[in-house]
C-alpha positions in Angstrom: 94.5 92.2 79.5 96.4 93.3 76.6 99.6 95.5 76.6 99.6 98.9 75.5 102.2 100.5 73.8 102.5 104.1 72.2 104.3 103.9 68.9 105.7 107.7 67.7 107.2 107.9 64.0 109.9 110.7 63.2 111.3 112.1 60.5 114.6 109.8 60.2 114.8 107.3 57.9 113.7 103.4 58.5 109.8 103.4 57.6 110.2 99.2 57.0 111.0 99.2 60.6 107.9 100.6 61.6 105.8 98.5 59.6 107.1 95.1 60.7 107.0 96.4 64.8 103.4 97.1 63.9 102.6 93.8 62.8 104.2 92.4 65.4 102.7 94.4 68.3 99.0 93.3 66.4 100.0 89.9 66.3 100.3 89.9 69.8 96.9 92.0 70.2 98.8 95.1 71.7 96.4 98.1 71.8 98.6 100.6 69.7 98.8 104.4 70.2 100.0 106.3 67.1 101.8 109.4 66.8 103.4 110.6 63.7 105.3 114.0 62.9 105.2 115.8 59.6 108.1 114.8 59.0 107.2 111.3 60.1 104.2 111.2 57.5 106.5 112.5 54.5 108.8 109.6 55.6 105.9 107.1 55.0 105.1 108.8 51.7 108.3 108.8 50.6 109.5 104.7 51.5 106.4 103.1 51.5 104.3 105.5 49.7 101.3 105.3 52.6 99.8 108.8 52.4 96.5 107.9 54.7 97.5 106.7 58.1 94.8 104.1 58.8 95.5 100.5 59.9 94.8 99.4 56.4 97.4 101.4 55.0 99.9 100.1 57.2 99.1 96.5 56.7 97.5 95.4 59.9 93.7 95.7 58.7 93.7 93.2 62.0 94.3 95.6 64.4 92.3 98.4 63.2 90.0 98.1 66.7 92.8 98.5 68.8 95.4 101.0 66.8 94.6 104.6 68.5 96.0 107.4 65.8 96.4 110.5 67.8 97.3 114.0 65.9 100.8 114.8 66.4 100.0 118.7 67.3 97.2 117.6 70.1 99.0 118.2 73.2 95.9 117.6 75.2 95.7 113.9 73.6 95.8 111.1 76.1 99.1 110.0 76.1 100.6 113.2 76.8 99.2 112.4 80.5 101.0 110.9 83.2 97.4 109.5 84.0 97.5 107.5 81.0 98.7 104.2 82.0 100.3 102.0 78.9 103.6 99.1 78.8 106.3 101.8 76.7 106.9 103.5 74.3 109.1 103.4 71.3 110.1 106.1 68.9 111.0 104.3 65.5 112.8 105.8 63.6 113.9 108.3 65.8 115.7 111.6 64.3 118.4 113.2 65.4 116.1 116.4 65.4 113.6 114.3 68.0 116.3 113.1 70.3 117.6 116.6 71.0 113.9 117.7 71.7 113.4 115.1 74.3 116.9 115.3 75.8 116.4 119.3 75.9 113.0 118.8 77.7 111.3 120.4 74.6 107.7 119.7 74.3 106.3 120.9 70.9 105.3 118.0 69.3 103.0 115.1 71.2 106.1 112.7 70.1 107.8 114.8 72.1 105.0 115.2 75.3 104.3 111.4 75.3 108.3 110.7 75.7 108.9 113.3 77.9 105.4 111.9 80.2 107.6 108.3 80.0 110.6 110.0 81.4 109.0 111.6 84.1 106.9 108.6 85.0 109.8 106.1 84.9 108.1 104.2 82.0 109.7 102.3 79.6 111.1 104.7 76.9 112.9 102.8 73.7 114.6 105.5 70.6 115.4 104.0 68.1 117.8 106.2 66.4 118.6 105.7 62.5 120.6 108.6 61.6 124.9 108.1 61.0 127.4 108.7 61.7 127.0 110.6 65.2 127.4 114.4 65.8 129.0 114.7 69.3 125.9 116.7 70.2 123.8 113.3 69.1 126.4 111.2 71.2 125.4 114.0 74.1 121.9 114.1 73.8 121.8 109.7 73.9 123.7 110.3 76.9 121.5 112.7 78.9 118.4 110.5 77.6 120.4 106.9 78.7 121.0 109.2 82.3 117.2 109.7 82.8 116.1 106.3 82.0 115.3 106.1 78.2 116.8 103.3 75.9 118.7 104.2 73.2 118.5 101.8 70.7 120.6 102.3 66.7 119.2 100.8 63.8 122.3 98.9 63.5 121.4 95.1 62.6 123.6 92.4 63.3 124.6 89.6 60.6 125.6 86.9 62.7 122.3 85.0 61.7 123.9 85.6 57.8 120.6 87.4 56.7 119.4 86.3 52.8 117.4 89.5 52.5 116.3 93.5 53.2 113.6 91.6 55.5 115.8 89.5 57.1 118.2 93.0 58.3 114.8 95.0 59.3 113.0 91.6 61.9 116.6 91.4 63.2 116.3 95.0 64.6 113.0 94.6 65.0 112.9 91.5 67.0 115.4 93.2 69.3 112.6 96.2 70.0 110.1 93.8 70.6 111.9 92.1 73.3 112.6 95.6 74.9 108.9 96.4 74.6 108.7 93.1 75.9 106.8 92.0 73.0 106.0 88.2 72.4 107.7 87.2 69.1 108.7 84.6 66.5 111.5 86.4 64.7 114.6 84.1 64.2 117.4 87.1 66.4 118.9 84.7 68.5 122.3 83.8 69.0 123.4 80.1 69.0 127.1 79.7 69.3 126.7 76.1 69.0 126.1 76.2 65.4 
């Protein structure tokens, strides 16, 4: 049976990110759940250009059976239930804006819902924060959220494996989601101190 993972988009910058975590999660025939905010589809618009959500748009024509697009303002959508049963979530990129919701217990988004549902279930809960440098409220907020069980994960690539190129810096951060989403993967992020 294949994993399921629910996939929310934000406002923040990083929309390369996204992309290459949604190849990767249909290369290893995850059924993907979709959420993006406004602000999440003007970030698409804006870095990639995408202005239709559809699996073609996004590059994974492949996974166009299995990638679930829910409306951001459906509070009533599936994976804002407890009952809905999936392998994580990640929220990539995720704003500043979007962390403070969560950690304040706001709900007004289905972003929002769906990570607050993972918090209260004890499910598997990955932000992937992009925005610098760090307000003391941000540093705040990451705390209360790494307290009730989420992962906070920066968009801060390594470059121990001496990166040749843009795509080299986005699989590195993305490899590193994939193996918190436990995600089967290929990308070259491991460290060999032999070398």
């Amino acid at each position: 049976m294949s994993k399921k993972i629910v996939v929310g988009v934000t406002g923040a910058s990083g929309a390369p990110y996204l992309l290459r975590l949604l190849r990767i999660l249909a290369e290893d025939g995850v059924e993907i759940h979709l959420s993006v905010s406004s602000l999440g589809k003007r970030l698409l618009a804006e870095e990639l250009n995408i202005t239709n959500i559809t699996a073609e748009c996004l590059g994974i024509p492949e996974c166009s059976d299995s990638l679930v697009i829910h409306n951001n303002n459906d509070l009533g959508a599936t994976i804002s239930s407890g009952t809905f049963l999936h392998d994580g979530m990640v929220v990539l990129p995720c704003s500043s804006n979007t962390l403070g919701a969560i950690a304040s217990g706001i709900t007004n988004t289905l972003v929002q819902r769906a990570a607050m549902v993972c918090l209260k279930e004890k499910r598997l809960l990955v932000l992937a924060h992009r925005e610098s440098p760090l307000s003391l409220i941000d540093l705040r907020n990451m705390c209360i959220l790494a307290e009730s069980g989420a992962v906070v994960a920066p968009l801060s690539p390594g470059f121990y494996m001496k990166p040749d190129s843009l795509e080299d810096i986005v699989d590195f951060m993305v490899g590193k989601i994939a193996d918190l989403l436990g995600i089967r993967h290929s990308l070259p992020i491991r460290w060999n101190s032999d070398k």
